[in-house]
N, C-alpha and C positions, 0 to 999 in steps of 0.2 A: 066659147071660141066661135070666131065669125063663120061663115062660108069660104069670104074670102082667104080667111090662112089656113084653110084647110086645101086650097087649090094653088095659093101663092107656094115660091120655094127661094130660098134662100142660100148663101152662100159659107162654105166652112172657114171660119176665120184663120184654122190651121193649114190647112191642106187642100183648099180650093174644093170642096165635094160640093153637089147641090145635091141641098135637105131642104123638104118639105118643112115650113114657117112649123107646123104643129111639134117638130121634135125638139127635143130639148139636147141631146147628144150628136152628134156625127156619128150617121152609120159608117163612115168609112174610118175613120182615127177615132174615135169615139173624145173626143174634144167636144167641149161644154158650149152649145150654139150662144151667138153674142144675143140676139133674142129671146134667149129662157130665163133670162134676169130678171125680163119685165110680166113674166108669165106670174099668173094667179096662183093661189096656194090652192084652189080647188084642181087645175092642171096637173095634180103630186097625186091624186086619186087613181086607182087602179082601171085599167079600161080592160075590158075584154075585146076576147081576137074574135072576128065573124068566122071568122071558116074553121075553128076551133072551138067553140062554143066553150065547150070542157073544161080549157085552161084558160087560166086568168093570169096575164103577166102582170105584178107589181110597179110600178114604176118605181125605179129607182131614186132616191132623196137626191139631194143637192150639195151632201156633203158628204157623198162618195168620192172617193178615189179614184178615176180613171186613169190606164196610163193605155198612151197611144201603141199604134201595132209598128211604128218604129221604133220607138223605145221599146218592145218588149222583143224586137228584133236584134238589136244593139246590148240586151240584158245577158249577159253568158250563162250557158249550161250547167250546171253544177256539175252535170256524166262527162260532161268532153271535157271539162278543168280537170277533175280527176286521171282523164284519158291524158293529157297531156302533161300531167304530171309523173307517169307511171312512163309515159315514151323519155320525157327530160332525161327521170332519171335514169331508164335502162340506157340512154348515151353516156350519160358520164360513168355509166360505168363500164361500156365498153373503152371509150377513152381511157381509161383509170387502167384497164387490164392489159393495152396495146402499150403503153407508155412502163408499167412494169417489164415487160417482157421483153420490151427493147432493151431496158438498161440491163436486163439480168443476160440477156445474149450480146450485148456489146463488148465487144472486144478489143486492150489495148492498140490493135492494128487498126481500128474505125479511125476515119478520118472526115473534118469539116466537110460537108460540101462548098464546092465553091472555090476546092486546093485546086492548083494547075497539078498536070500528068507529075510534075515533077517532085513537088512538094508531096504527093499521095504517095509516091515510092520512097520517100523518103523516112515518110512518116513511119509506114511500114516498116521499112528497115531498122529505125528505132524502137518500133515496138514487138519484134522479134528476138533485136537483141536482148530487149526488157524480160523476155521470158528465158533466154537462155543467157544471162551473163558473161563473161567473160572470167575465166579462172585467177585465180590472183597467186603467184609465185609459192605461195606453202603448198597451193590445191594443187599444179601443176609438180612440183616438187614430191608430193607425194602419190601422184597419180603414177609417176617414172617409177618412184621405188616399188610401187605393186607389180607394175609391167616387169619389172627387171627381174622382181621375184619369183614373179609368176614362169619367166622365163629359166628361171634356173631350176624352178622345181620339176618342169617341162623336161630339161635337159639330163635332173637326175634320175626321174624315170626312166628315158629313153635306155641312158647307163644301164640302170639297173636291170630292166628288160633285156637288154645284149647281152648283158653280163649271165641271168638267168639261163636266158637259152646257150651260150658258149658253157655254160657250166655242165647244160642239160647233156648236150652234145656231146664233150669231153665224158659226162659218166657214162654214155651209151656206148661212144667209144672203147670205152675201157671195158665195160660190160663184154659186148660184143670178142675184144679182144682175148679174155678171159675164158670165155666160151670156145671161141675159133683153139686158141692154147691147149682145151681140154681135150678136144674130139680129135685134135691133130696126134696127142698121145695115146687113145682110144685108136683109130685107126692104122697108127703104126702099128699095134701088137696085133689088133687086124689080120696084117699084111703080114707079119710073121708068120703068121697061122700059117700060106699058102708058100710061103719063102720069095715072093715078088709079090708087086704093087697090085693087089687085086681092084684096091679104089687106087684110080691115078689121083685124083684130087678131089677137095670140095667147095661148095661158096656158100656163106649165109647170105641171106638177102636182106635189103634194109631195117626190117623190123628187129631182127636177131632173131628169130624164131623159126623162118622157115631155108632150112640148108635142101642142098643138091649135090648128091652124091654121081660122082662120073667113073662110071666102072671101063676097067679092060674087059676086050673083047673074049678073052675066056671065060667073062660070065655065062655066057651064050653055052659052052658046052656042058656049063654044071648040071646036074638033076633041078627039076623042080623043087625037091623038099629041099634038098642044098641050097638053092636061090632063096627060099622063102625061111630057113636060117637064118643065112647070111643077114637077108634082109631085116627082120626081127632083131639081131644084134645091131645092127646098125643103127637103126630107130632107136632102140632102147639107150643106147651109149648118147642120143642125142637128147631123149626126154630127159633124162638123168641128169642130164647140165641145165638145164632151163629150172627157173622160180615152177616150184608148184603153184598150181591155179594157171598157167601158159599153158595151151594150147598147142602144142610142137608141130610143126611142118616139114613134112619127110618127102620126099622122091629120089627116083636111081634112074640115071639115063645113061646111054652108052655113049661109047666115040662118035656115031655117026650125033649124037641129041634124041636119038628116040626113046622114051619113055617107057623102062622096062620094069619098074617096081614105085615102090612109095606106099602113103599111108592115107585114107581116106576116112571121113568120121564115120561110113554108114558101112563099111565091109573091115577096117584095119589096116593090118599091112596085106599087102599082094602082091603079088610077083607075077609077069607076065609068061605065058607058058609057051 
């Protein structure tokens, strides 16, 4: 090689670079200089680097393969194809799961977009009726006979319920009455005992259980044990009509109402002194 091409430089037939005559590549695209065609086979010899002593680059034959650094720019990545394949598919399958979920939450009341106000009320209103039908003459036919039923069984309770209790009533009545009938023959012979009405009268009170005895005023002059007699008989003639297992309710009051005797569960009978 001369002086001269080692100082001459030349131009890149790809890419416009200027190369130095001695190279046989383009340092910048690495494209095969149109001048290394006519280059010597001794040119293919290995040169060493000055400021590298050490290493010796090879020169590379003539029937390598280069490819430019735009082509290896324009060559795709194998990681980003993979990347891009991994993003694709995670869209289609969001797509895929939005499009499920609409259909499965759609409802005969969705309507086209694109309906005027009118047609969307409309739509609606057909597809409301779709979920609730309209009855067809046997379903309403029989709907009546359940209500009517239903009404009369309503009706026969009620019956019977009045009925119960007017029954209940009537035997309390009678009860009561029966009662009232016995202590009235009881207190006649009472009365005999003194030869005048010693009880003027008596009253049972609602329950039947507890009566009130209303004495004349010459209770007042009897003795105490006389009063507290008296009283004892009286009681006793009244428990003695009543259901065993009752409770009986006793008191003796005078003409004025005051409260002169009777029976309490924690002392008995008493008599006021």
């Amino acid at each position: 090689m001369s002086d001269s091409d080692e100082t001459q430089e030349g131009f890149c037939g790809r890419c416009g670079a200027k190369n130095p005559l001695k190279s046989t590549f383009c340092f910048k695209c690495g494209e095969k200089l149109l001048w290394a065609s006519d280059r010597s086979p001794e040119l293919e010899a290995p040169i060493i680097v000055e400021d590298k002593p050490t290493e010796i680059i090879p020169l590379l034959s003539a029937d390598t393969q280069y490819v430019s650094q735009s082509e290896m720019e324009r060559e795709p990545n194998p990681r980003q194809g993979i990347w891009i394949l991994i993003c694709t598919f995670g869209v289609v399958l969001v797509v895929l799961w939005g499009t499920i979920n609409a259909s499965k939450s759609a409802t005969p009341g969705d309507v086209t977009p694109g309906l005027s106000i009118k047609e969307q009320v409309i739509a609606r209103q057909k597809a409301e009726a779709a979920k609730h039908p309209k009855p067809t003459k046997a379903q309403l036919k029989a709907q009546a006979e359940r209500q009517k039923q239903i009404a009369f069984q309503r009706k026969q309770a009620e019956i019977a319920q009045k009925k119960a209790e007017a029954n209940a009533e009537a035997s309390r009545v009678r009860t009561q009455k029966k009662r009232i009938d016995k202590y009235t023959a009881l207190i006649n012979l009472f009365n005999e005992k003194y030869g005048f009405q010693m009880v003027n009268y008596f009253q049972v009170d609602g329950d039947g259980r507890q009566v009130t005895i209303t004495v004349d005023d010459a209770w007042h002059s009897l003795p105490k044990q006389v009063r507290l007699e008296n009283a004892q008989t009286l009681g006793e003639f009244w428990a003695n009509i009543l259901p065993k297992g009752e409770t009986p309710g006793f008191k003796i009051i005078d003409m004025n109402g005051n409260r002169v005797g009777g029976y309490n569960g924690w002392s008995g009978i008493w008599v006021q002194d």
